[in-house]
N, C-alpha and C positions, 0 to 999 in steps of 0.2 A: 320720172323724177331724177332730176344730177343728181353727182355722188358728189363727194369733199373732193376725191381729184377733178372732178369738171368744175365745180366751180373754183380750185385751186387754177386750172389750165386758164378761166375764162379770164382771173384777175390779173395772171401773167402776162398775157395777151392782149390786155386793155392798158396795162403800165406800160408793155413796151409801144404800145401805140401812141399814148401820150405823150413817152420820150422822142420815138419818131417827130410829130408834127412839131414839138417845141427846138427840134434839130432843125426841121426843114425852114423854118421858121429864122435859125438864127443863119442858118446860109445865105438866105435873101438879102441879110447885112453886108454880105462878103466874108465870110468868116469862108474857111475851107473846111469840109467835111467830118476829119478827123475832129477839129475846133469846135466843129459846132456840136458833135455829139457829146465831145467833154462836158463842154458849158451849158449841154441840157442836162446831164445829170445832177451838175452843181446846185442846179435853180429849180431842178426837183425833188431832190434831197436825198435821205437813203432809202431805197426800195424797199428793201427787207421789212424795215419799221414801217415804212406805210402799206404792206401787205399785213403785217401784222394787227396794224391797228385794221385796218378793214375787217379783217376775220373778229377782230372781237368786237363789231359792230353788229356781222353776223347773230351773236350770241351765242355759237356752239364752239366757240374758240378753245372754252377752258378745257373739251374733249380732243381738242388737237393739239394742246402744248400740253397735255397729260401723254398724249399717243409720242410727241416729239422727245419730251423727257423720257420713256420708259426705253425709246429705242435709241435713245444716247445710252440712258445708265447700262442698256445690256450692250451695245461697244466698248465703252471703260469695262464691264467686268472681262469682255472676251480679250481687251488687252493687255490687262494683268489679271493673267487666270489663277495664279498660285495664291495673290493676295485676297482673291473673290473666292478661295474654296477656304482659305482659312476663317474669312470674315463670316463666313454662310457656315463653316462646321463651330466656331464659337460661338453665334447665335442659336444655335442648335442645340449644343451641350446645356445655354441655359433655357433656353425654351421646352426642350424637352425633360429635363430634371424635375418644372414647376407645373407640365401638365401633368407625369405620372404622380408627383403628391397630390394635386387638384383631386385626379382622379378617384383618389383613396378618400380624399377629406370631403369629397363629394358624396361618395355612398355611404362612408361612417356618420358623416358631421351635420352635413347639407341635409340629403337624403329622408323624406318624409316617413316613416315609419309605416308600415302596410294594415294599418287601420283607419278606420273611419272620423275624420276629425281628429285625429293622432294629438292635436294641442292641447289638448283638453283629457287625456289620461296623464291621472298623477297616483303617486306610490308614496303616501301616506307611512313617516316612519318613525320611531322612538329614537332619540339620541340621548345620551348622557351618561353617567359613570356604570349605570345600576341597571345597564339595557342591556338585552339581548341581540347586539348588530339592527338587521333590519324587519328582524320579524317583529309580529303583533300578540297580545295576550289575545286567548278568544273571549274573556268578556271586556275586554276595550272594543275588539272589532265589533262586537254586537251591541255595543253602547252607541257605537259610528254608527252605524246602519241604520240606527233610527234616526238618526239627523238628515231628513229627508229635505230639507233647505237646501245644503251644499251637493248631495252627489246625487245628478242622474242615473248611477247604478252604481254597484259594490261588492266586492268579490275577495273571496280568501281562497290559498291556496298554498299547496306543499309539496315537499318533491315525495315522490314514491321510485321505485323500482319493481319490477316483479321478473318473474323467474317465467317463460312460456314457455309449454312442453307440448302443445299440440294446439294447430296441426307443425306438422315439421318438426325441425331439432331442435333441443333444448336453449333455449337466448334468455339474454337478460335485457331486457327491455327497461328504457329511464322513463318514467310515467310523471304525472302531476295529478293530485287527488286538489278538484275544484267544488266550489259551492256553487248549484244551479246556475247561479246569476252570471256565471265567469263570462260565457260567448257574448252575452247581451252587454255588458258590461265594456267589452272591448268593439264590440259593433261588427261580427264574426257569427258565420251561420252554417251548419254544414252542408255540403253537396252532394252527399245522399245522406237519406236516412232523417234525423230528426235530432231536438237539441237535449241537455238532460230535465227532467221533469221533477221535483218533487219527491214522488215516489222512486226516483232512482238510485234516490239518495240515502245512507244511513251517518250514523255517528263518527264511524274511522274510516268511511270510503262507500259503496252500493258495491255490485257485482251488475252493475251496466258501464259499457264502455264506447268512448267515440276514438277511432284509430285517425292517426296521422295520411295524410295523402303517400307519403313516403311508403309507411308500411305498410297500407295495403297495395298496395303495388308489387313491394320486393317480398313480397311472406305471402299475401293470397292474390297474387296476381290483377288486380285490378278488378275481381269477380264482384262484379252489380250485384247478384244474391247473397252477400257479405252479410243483410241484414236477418235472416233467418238463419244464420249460424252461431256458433260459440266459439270462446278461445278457452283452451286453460290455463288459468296463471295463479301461478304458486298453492296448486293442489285443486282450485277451483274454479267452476265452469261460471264464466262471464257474457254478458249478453253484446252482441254488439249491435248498438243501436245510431252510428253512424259514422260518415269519414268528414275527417276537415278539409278545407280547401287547399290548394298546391301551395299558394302561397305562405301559409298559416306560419305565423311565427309566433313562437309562445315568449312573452313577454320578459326574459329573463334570461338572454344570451346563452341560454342553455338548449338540446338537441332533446326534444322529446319525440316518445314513439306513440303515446295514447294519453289517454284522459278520463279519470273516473270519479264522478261523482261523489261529495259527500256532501252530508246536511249542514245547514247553516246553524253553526255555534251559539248557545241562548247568552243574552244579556247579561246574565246575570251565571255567578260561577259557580260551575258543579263540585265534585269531589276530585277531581287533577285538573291542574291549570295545561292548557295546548295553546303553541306557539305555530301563526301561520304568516304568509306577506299576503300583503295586500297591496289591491288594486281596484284604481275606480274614475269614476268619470264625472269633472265635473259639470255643473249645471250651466248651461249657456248664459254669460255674463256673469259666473261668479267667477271670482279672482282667485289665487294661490294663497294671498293674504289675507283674504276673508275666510278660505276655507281652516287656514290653519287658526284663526281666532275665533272660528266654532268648534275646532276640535282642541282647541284648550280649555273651553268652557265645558266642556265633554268631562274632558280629565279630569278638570278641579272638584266637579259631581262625585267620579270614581275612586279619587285618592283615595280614601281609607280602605276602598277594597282593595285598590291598588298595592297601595303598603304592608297591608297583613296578607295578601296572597305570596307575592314576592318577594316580601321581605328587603326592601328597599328603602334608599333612605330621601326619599323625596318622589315626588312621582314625575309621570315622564312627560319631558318636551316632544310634542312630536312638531317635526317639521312636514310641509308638504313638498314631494320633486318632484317636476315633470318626467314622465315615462323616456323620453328620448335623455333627459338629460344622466339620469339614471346609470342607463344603457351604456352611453358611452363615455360616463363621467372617468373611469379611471384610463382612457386612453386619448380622449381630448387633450391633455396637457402634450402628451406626447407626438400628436399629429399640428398640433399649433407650433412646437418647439421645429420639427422638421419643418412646417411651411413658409415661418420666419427664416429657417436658414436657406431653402432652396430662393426665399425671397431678396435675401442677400445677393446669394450665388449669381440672379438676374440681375442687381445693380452690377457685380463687378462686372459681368457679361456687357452689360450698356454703356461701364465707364472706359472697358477695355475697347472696345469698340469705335466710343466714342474716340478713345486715343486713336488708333489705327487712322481713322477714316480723316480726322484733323490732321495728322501726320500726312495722310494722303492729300489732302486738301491743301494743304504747303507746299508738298511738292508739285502742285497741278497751279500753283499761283499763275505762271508765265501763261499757261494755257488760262486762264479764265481771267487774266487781264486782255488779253488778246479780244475774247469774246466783251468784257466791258466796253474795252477800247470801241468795238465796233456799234457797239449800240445796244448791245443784252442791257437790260436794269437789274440793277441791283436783287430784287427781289424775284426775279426771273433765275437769274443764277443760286440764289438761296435756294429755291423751288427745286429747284435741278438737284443740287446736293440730298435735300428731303428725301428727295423721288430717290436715288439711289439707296439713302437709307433704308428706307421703306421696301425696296427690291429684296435689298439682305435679308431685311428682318422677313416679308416673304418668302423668301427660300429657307429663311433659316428657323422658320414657323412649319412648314412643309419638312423637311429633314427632322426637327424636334418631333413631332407629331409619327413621324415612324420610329424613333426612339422611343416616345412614350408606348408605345405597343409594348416593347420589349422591358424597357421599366415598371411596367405594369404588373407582367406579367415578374419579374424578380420580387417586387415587394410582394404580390401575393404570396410568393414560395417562402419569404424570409419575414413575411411579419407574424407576430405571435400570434396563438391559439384565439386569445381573450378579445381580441379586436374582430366587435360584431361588423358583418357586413361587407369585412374585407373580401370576401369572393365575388360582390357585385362590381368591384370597381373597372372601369372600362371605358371606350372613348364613346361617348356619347353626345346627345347636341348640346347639352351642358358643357361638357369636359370639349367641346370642340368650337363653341363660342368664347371660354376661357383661351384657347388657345390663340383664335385668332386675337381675343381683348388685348394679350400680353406682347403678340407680333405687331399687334400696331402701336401698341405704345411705346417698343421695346423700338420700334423705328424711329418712330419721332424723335426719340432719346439719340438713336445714332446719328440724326442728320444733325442734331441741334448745334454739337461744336463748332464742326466743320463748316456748317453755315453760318456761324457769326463770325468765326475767322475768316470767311469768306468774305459776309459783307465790308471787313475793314483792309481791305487790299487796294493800294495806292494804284491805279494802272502804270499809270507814266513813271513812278519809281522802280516795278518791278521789270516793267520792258528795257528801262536803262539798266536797271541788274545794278541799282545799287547796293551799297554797304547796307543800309538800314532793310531793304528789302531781300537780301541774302540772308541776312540772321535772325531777320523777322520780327516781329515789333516785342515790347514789354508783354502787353495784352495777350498775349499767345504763348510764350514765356510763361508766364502768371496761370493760365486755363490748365496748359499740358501736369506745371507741379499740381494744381488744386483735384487732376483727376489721377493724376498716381498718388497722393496723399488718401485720398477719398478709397481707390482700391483698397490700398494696405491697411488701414484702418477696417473695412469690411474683412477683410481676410484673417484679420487678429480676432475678428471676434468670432468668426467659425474657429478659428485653430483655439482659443481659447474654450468655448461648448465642449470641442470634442476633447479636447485635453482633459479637462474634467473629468468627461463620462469614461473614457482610457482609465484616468488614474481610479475613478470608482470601480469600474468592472477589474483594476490590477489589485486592488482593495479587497473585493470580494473574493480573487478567486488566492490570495495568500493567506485568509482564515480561515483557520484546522476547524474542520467542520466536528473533531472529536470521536471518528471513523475511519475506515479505510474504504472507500465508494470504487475502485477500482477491483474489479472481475466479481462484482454483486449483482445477480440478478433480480429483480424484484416480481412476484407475481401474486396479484391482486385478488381475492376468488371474494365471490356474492353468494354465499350458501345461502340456499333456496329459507326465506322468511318461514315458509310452513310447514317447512319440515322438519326444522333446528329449534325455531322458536321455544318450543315445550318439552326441549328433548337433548337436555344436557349432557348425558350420558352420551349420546349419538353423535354429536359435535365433539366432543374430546376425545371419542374412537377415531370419529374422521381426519381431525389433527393429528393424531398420534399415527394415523399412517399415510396421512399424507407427509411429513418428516422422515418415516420409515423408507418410502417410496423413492424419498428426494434426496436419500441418502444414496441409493442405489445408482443413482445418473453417474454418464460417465464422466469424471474428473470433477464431482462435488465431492469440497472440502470440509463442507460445515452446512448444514440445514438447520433455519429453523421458523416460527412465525408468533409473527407481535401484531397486535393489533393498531399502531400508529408504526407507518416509519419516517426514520426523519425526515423534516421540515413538514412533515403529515397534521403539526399539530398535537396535540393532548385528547386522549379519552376522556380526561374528568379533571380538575382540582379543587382545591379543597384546603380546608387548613390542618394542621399538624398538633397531634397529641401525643407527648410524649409521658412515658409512665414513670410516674414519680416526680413530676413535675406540675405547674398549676396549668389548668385549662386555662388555655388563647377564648380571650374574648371574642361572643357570637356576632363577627361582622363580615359583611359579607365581602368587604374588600379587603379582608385579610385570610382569603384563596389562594396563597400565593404558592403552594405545591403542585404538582402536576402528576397524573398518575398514567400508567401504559402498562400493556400486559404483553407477555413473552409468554414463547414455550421451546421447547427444542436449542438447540446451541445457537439462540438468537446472537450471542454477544461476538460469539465466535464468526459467525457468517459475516455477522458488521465488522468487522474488525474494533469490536471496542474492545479497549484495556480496561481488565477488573483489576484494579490496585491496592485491593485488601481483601480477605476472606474469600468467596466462590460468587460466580455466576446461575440462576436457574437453570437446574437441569432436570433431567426428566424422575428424580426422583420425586419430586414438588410436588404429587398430584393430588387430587381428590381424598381426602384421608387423610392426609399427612400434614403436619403444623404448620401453621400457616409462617409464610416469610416475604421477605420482600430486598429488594436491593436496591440500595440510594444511592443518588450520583455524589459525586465529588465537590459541590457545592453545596449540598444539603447537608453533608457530614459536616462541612466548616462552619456553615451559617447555626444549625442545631444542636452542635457536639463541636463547641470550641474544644474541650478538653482532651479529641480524637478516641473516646469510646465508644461509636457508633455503634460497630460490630458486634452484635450479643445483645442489646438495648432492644425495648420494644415500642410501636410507634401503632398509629393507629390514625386513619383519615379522618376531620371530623364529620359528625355523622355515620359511624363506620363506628359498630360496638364493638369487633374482634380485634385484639390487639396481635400483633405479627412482630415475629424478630428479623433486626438486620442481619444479613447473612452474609451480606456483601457489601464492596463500592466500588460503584464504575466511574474510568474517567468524565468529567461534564461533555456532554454532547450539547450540538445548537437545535432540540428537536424543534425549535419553531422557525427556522431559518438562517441561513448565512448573516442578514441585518440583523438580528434578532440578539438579543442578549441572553445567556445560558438564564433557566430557571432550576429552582430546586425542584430535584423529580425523581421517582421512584418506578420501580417497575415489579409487579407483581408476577407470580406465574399464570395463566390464562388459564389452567387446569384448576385451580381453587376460585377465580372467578365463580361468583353467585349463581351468572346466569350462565356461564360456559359458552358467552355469546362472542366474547370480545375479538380472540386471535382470528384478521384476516388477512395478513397479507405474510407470504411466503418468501422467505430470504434464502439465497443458495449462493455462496460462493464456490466458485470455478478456479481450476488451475488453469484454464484454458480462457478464450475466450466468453462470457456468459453466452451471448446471444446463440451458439450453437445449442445451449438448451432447450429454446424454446421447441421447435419439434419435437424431441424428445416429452417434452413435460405434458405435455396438451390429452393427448393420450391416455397416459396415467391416469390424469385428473377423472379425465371423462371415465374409466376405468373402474375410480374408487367411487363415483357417485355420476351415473346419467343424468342424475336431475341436475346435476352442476354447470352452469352458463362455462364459455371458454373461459379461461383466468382473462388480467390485462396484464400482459407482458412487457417489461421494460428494465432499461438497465440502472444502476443507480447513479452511473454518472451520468446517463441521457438527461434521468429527473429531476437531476442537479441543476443542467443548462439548460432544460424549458422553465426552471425558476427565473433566470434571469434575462428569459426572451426579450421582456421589453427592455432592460437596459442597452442589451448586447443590438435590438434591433436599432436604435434610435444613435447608438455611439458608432455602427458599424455608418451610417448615413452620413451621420454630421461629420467622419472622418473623410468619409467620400468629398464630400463636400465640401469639405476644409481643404483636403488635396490638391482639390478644383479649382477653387480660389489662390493657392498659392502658385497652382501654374500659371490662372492666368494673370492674376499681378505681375510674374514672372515676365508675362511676354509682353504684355501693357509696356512697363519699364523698361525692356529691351528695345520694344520698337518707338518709343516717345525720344529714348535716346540716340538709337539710331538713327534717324531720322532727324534730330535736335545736331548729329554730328554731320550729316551732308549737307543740313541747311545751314552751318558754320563753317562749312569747308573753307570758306572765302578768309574767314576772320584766323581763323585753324591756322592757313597756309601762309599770313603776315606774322601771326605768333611767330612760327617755325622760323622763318627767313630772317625773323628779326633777333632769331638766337635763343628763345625759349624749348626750355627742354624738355626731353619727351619725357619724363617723369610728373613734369609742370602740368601737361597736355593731359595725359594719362588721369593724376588726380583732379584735375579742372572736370571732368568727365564722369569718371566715378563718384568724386566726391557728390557732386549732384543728383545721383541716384541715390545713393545710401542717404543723404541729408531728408531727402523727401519722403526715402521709408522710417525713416527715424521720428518724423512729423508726424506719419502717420499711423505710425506705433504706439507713440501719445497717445493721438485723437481715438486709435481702438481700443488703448487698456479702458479709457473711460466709459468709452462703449459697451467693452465687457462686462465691466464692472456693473453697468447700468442693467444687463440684458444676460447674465450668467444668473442672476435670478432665479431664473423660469424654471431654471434645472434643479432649484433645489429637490424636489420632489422624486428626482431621478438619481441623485448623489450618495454614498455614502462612504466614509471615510476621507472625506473632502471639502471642503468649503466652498461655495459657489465665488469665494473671492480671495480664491488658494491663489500666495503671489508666485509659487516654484513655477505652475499652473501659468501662470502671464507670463511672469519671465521668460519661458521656456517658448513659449508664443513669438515673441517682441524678438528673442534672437533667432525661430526661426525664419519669420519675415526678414528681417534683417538681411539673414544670409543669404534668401531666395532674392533680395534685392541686387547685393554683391555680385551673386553670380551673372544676374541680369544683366547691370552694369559694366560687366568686364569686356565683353564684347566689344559696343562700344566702343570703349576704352580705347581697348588695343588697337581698333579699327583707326581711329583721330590720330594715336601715336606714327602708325604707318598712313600718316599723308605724304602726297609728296608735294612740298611746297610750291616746289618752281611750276611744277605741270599747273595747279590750279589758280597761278597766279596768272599764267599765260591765258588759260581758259576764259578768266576774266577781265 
């Protein structure tokens, strides 16, 4: 079988055979030799083209002017290699930026959920003033559960913990107490052992248990006779009746270690109302919308039990949400917000590009008039430009694609805790068909300019080297402004996003949080449920010397423990009774106190300031009158008059009246966004149940984090049944608050960075290039006495004008697309003008400095040389 070069040799060999005979031919005339082999070329025409046309009669042609283009386009790159490794590393910077986000929004967003028909589980929830978040009443849910129409299965569920002491060391394990039906429900079966039964089950949980894949692994070694043994946890002996599968993920972006049965909740309410979520699956062809209009027929049934169990003043909307959408609802916004910008980042990549390679394409006119001249078609030379684009954007698909490795792995390290799934992301055939998708499109885009500036090139003007084809037509003029306009516009509205999210994270961290969170250590303890539970007295020995204990460390200045720390949230609220005053009316939206408990020099470890009367200290205890200390907006909101101090107050609901003893300055216990509330803090030692103080405050003259070693010991010390504490600092728990801001502003500034360089070099090189293709017109200016300051602003002012265009075009932009952030903003407006301003003059100036080059470069022509030249 020939190859493509034998029949390339056989076609060479037959043209020039037929030039021969029609030579021999014209000699017979008397023509002489040399004449006659002229005048057969003439009267045969051009070879090239009819070798050409023969092959694509062949039909395999389109594989050999693909083979001819690819090994020209890699000649022009080996001839200007400095131009082809920059074109190949911009291509790369954006190709690889938009596959490491693919990546992430591939296994958060994309990413099917590791259940059985995953579409079809929803989380059924209450919204509205008088709700509880997203939990469920249990006789709602057992109202649901008979509506055997809408769900193929239904399941409630809560978090538990428990304390395990054998076999091995003491841990605390995060549990979830489910109703039988929970694995069927999710379409999940275990792989050893068996699922929960019925009888496994009781009212607040069974004493049978199914372990995670995980933990039996790292706690009993993976031992298959798992099933005829027990664990203890929290005082008692549990059956384990089987392990879940490797995969298993418990439905609620939460890390659990086991799973213990409890009974399903009656219909109808007992003597205490219990709060659980719920999850369920609905029935094949029923909808979201049908299911939620049988479960408001559900409720309109239940209202009245509804209202007198709760106390509420309407009963409740539930909506229904799909299980995925759930999951990922509060970092969706934030993964869409970065995809949109890395999606920019790739236009200005393809518009910058696009400039370079039109720039290039200008300067190659003489070379591809040359090829017109000879016989190339039009569309043959466009082709050609394509092909090289397409090479770029292939290398620069290949070079992104080992950046996304290392991008991958960065967002993993730096995105927050809350974002499920982030440890799957990775290059996969998804994440690597996305890549190629964006490298061939990202090609097309860079051939496009240069290929229509190509197609309108006069041959016979550029070969003479005229005026109109040295400075190049309007048409081309018009493209190069509309794609440096198109940049800076893109670039205003990164720089604008991240400008934002700068000034809200410079927002958040200049709010006096109403503490001192520097050299505070925070340490967490989970005292074992069954040993504390009924045993008051025991719990406030073990505070009292754990404080004792923590005093002793070395270089703690202050010991103490509260049961909330801040931004932790509130213990309880409630409304305010003051004595001698009329009872607040019983509604339940006038909660508006907050209550926390302390013990030991809590205020002192925080660095709160008491600004009248005392702080709790350890005289407060058990026995002794009851007191309480109010912050510094509860004094002004309740005691205009500033008698707080000495006055007695009482939670409603709460028969013992307590005097104030104290007032601390307003702290933000519910967070830096958060607005101060009126709030009190009790001592934890008069506490009813003696349950509340858990979490341990220490400040340090030193560093905190050296305490930890120290501490761990101790603890374990004063109680073996005690799980490790969780140790941390208070400024650490400050900034995992603001993860997702600080992750999504630290991006979008990347990326805003990104874009202003490369508008930067777009601009530089449009002009540079705009300046040697005007050298001709430049170097009549010059001779004919125009001065170099004339030259200079002719040059720059043309840069700066088009980023000024384009500065327009992106305030609008921003304006349009700063939006998205409201969600992530605070103390700012998504259409903050300091915020664009401050945008529009730095594009500006990235333009200036662009432009000056240039500049300078036109000013230092030298006339006479380029006038001889041409």
């Amino acid at each position: 079988m020939s190859t493509n070069r034998d029949r390339d040799q056989d076609l060479e060999r037959e043209v020039r055979a037929h030039l021969e005979l029609e030579a021999e031919e014209l000699r017979g005339t008397g023509l002489r030799p040399d004449e006659a082999f002229y005048a057969a070329r003439r009267a045969f025409g051009n070879t090239t083209l009819i070798q050409e046309e023969v092959r694509r009669m062949w039909g395999m042609n389109w594989l050999d002017t693909l083979s001819q283009d690819l090994r020209y386009a890699c000649r022009a790159m080996q001839k200007s290699p400095g131009f082809s490794a920059v074109a190949v590393l911009i291509a790369a910077l954006g190709i690889g930026t938009n596959t490491s986000i693919f990546s992430v929004v591939d296994a958060v967003l994309l990413h099917p959920l590791p259940y059985a028909h995953a579409d079809r589980l929803v989380t059924p929830i209450n919204i509205g003033k008088q709700t509880l978040g997203t939990v469920v009443a249990d006789f709602q849910y057992g109202a649901w559960r008979d509506q055997g129409a809408v769900f193929d299965g239904i399941a409630a569920y809560t978090a538990r913990q428990f304390t395990v002491t054998s076999p091995g060391e003491p841990e605390l394990l995060k549990a979830q107490a489910v109703t039988p039906g929970f694995l069927h429900t999710l379409g999940v079966a275990p792989i050893l052992g068996r699922d929960f039964a019925s009888e496994d089950a009781a009212p607040r949980g069974g004493q049978v248990v199914l372990l995670t894949y995980q933990i039996w692994m790292r706690r009993f070694g993976g031992d298959p006779s798992i099933l005829s043994r027990q664990v203890t946890l929290d005082g008692k002996l549990y059956s384990i009746a089987g392990v879940l599968p490797r995969n298993f993920e418990f439905p609620g972006n939460t890390s659990v270690s086991l799973l213990i049965g409890f009974s399903e909740p009656p219909a109808q309410p007992g003597n205490g109302v219990y709060f659980y979520n719920i999850i369920a699956r609905l029935r094949d062809g029923v909808s979201i919308a049908r299911a939620e209009s049988d479960l408001r027929v559900v409720n309109q049934r239940i209202e009245a039990t509804y209202l007198k169990r709760l106390g509420a003043n309407s009963s409740p909307q539930t909506n229904v949400v799909g299980l995925h959408d759930r999951l990922v609802g509060n970092v969706r916004p934030a993964l869409l917000i970065l995809t949109g910008a890395v999606g920019l980042v790739l236009l200005i990549v393809c518009v910058n590009l696009c400039n370079l390679l039109m720039a290039r394409a200008i300067s190659r006119q003489r070379e591809i008039a040359v090829r017109l001249a000879l016989g190339a078609g039009r569309a043959r030379v466009v082709r050609q430009l394509l092909t090289e684009g397409m090479l770029l954007a292939a290398l620069g698909g290949l070079a992104g694609l080992a950046l996304a490795f290392g991008g991958i792995r960065l967002l993993r390290a730096i995105a927050p805790a809350d974002v499920p799934h982030v440890d799957d992301a990775h290059i996969g055939s998804t994440v690597l068909l996305f890549n190629l998708g964006i490298a061939a499109l990202a090609g097309v885009l860079f051939g496009l300019a240069p290929a229509r500036g190509a197609s309108g090139i006069d041959p016979e003007a550029v070969l003479k080297q005229t005026t109109r084809a040295a400075t190049g037509s309007r048409k081309q003029r018009s493209l190069e402004g509309f794609l440096i306009i198109t940049e800076t516009a893109l670039a205003l509205i990164l720089l604008a996003g991240a400008g934002l999210l700068i000034r809200t994270f410079a927002s958040l961290t200049t709010i006096s949080p109403g503490f001192q969170p520097d050299h505070v250590l925070t340490a967490r303890l989970t005292m074992p449920f069954w040993k504390y539970r009924r045993a008051p007295e025991r719990r406030r020995a073990f505070v009292d010397a754990l404080i004792e204990t923590a005093r002793t460390a070395p270089g703690v200045d202050a010991a103490g423990v509260v049961a909330s720390v801040p931004y932790g949230g509130f213990v309880l609220s409630s409304s305010l009774e003051i004595e001698g005053q009329p009872k607040p009316p019983d509604d339940p939206s006038a909660s508006n106190v907050a209550a926390n408990f302390a013990a030991g020099d809590y205020f002192r470890a925080m660095g709160i300031p008491i600004l009248e009367g005392r702080a709790i200290d350890s005289t407060d205890g058990a026995g002794r009158p009851p007191v309480v200390v109010v912050s510094e907006l509860l004094a002004r909101r309740y005691f205009p008059d500033g008698h707080a101090v000495g006055s007695h107050v009482r939670l409603g609901g709460v028969s013992e009246w307590v005097e104030v003893v104290g007032i601390y300055g307003t702290i933000r216990q519910g967070g830096l966004a958060s607005e101060p509330r009126a709030e009190m803090f009790f001592p934890a030692a008069q506490a009813e149940n003696g349950a509340s103080a858990q979490t341990l405050v220490l400040r340090s003259t030193a560093d905190p984090r050296a305490l930890a070693t120290w501490l761990r010991p101790k603890i374990a010390q004063l109680d073996p049944d005690m799980p490790p504490p969780e140790l941390e600092t208070m400024r650490a728990y400050m900034s995992s608050l603001m993860s997702s801001q600080v992750f999504v502003m630290r991006l979008l500034a990347l990326f805003a960075a990104l874009a202003i360089l490369l508008a930067a070099i777009g601009i530089y090189s449009v002009l540079a290039y705009s300046v040697e293709r005007r050298s001709h017109e430049i170097g009549i200016r010059l001779a004919l006495g125009a001065k170099d300051s004339h030259i200079f602003g002719l040059v720059l002012g043309r840069g700066v004008r088009l980023s000024v265009a384009g500065a327009l075009i992106g305030v609008a932009g921003s304006l349009a697309l700063t939006r998205y952030l409201k969600s992530l903003l605070y103390g700012v407006t998504p259409h903050d003008p300091a915020t664009i301003a401050a945008g529009c003059g730095l594009v500006v100036l990235a333009a200036f400095v662009a432009s000056y080059l240039p500049a300078r470069r036109a000013v230092h022509h030298d006339a006479m040389t380029t006038l001889r030249q041409d």
